[in-house]
C-alpha positions in Angstrom: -44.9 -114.3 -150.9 -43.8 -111.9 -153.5 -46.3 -109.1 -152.0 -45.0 -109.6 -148.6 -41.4 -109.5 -149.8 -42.5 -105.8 -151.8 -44.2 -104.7 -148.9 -41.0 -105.4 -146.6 -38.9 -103.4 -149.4 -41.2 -100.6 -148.8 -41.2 -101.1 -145.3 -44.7 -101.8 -144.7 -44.1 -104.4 -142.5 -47.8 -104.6 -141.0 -49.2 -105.5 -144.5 -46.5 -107.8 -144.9 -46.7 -109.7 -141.6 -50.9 -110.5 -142.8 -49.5 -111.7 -145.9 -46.8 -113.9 -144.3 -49.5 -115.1 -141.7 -51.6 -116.1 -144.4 -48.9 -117.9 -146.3 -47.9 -119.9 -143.4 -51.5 -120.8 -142.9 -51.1 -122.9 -146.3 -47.8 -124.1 -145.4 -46.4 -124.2 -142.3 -42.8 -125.6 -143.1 -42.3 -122.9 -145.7 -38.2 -121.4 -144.1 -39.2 -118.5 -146.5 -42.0 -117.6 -144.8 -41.0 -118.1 -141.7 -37.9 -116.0 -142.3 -39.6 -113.3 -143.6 -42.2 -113.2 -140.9 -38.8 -113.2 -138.7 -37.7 -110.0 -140.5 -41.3 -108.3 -140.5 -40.9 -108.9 -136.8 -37.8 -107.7 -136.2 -38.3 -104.2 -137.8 -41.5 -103.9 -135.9 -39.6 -104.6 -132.5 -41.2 -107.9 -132.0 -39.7 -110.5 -129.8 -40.9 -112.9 -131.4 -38.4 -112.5 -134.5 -36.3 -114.1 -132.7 -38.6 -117.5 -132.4 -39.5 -117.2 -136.3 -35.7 -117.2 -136.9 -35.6 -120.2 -134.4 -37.8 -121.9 -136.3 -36.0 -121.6 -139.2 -33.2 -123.4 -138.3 -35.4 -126.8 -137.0 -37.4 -127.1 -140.1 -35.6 -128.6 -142.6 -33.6 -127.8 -145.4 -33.9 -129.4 -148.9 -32.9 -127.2 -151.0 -30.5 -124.4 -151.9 -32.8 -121.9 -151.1 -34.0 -123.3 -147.8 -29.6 -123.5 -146.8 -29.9 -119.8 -147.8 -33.2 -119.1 -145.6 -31.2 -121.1 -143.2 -27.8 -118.8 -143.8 -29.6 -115.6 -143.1 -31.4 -116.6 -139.9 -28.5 -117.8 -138.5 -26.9 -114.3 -139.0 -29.6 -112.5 -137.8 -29.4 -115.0 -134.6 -25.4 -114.2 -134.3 -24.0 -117.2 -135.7 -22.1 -115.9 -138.8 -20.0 -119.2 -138.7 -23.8 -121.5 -139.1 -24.9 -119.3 -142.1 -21.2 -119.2 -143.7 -21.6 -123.5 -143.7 -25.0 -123.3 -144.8 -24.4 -121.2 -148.0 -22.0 -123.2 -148.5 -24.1 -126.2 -148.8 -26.4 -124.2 -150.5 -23.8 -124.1 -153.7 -23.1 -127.6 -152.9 -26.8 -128.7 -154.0 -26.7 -125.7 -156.4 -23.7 -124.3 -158.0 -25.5 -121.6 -159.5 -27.0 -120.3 -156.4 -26.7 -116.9 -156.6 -27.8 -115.7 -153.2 -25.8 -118.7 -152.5 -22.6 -116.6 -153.3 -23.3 -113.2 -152.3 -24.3 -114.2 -148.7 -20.9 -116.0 -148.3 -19.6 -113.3 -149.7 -20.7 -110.7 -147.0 -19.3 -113.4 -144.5 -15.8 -113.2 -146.2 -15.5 -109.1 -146.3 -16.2 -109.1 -142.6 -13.8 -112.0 -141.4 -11.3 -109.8 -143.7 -11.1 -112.2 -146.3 -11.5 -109.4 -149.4 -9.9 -111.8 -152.2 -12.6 -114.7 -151.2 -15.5 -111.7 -150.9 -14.6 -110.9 -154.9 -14.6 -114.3 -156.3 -17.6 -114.8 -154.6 -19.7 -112.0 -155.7 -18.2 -112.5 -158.7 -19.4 -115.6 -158.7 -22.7 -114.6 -158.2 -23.1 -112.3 -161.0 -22.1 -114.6 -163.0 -24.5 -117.1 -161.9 -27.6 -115.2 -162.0 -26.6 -111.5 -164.6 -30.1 -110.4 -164.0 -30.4 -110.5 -160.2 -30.5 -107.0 -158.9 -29.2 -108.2 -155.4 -26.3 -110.0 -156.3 -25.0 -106.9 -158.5 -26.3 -104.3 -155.3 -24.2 -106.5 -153.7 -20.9 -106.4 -155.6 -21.5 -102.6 -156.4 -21.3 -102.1 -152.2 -18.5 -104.1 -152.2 -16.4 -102.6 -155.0 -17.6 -99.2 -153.5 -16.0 -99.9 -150.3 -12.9 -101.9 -152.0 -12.2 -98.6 -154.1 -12.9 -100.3 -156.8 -14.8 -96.7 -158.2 -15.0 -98.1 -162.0 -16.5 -101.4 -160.9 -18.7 -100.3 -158.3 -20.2 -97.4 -161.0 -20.8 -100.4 -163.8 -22.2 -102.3 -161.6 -25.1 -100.0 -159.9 -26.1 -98.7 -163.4 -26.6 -102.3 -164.5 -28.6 -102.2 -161.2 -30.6 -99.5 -162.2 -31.3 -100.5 -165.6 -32.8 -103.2 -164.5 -34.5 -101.3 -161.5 -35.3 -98.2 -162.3 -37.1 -97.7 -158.8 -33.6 -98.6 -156.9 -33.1 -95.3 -155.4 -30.1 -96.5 -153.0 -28.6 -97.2 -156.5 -28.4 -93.9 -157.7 -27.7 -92.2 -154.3 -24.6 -94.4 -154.5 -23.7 -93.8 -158.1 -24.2 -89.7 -157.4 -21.3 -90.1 -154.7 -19.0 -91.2 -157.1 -20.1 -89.7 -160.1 -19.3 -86.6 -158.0 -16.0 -87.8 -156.3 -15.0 -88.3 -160.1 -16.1 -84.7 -161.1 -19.2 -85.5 -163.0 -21.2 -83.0 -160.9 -23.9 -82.9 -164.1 -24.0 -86.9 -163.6 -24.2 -86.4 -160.1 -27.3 -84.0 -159.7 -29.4 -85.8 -162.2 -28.9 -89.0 -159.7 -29.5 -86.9 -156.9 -32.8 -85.6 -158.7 -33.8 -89.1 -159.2 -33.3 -90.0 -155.6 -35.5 -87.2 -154.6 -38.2 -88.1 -157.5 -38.1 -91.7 -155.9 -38.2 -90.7 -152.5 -39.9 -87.4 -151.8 -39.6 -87.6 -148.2 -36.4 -88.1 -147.9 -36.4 -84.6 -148.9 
């Protein structure tokens, strides 16, 4: 599934929903795939997203990753209270679940709950150093915390280990250039445009 989860990140959700179709051919119980053909659908405008998400949430769960295939179907079904209990369990089989931690974590900020939203995608970080979402993660939240300094740390440690993440340097450009680094600024603007020429 790694393709189809690359071609969803480039939005090439055609070439991602063949892949996924394929995948569940093999195995039919897989919440990943399911959930990903779920998402696939969903940006294409598919109803039947919504039965792929569904589906999700009858199969059943063994491990922390299928409580976090779990967590995010539930969200995108409306029930932020379902996927809050499954990541939960999720870092109850695994307490090292990073995905684990940075989904709860988004539940927290929303329910206004900023002090439980740190320690959680702190959490996360710490769990897993090397996974690019769990630091995108914290960088948005920091960003929107006005935690500048944290937030700027934490998308260049995204981008070091992503060079491709144009979101990254858009976001580090805005406060580079709140701060008055307008040098630091353009070159991450440059890069965005570099990355994404049609953005343009």
């Amino acid at each position: 599934l790694t393709s189809a989860e690359a071609n969803l990140d480039t939005q090439r959700y055609q070439e991602a929903l063949a892949e996924i179709d394929k995948a569940l051919e093999r195995a039919s119980g897989s919440l990943k795939a399911r959930y990903l053909r779920g998402s696939a659908r969903d940006h294409l405008k598919d109803a039947g997203a919504t039965v792929d998400y569904g589906k999700v949430l009858e199969l059943e769960a063994k491990t922390a990753m299928d409580h976090v295939w779990r967590a995010k179907a539930s969200y995108r079904l409306g029930d932020a209270e379902a996927a809050a209990a499954d990541y939960t369990k999720a870092i109850k089989i695994d307490p090292r679940c990073a995905p684990a931690y940075s989904g709860r974590a988004v539940f927290h900020f929303y329910r206004g709950a900023s002090a439980e939203a740190k320690a959680d995608h702190d959490k996360a970080v710490e769990s897993d150093p090397a996974d690019v979402d769990a630091l995108w993660s914290r960088a948005s939240f920091r960003d929107r915390t006005e935690d500048a300094e944290g937030a700027l740390g934490d998308y260049s440690r995204v981008i070091s280990l992503d060079p491709a993440y144009a979101l990254a340097y858009h976001n580090r450009a805005g406060i580079r250039s709140k701060r008055g680094d307008h040098a630091g600024a353009v070159a991450d603007f440059g890069k965005v445009l570099a990355l994404r020429p049609k953005d343009a």
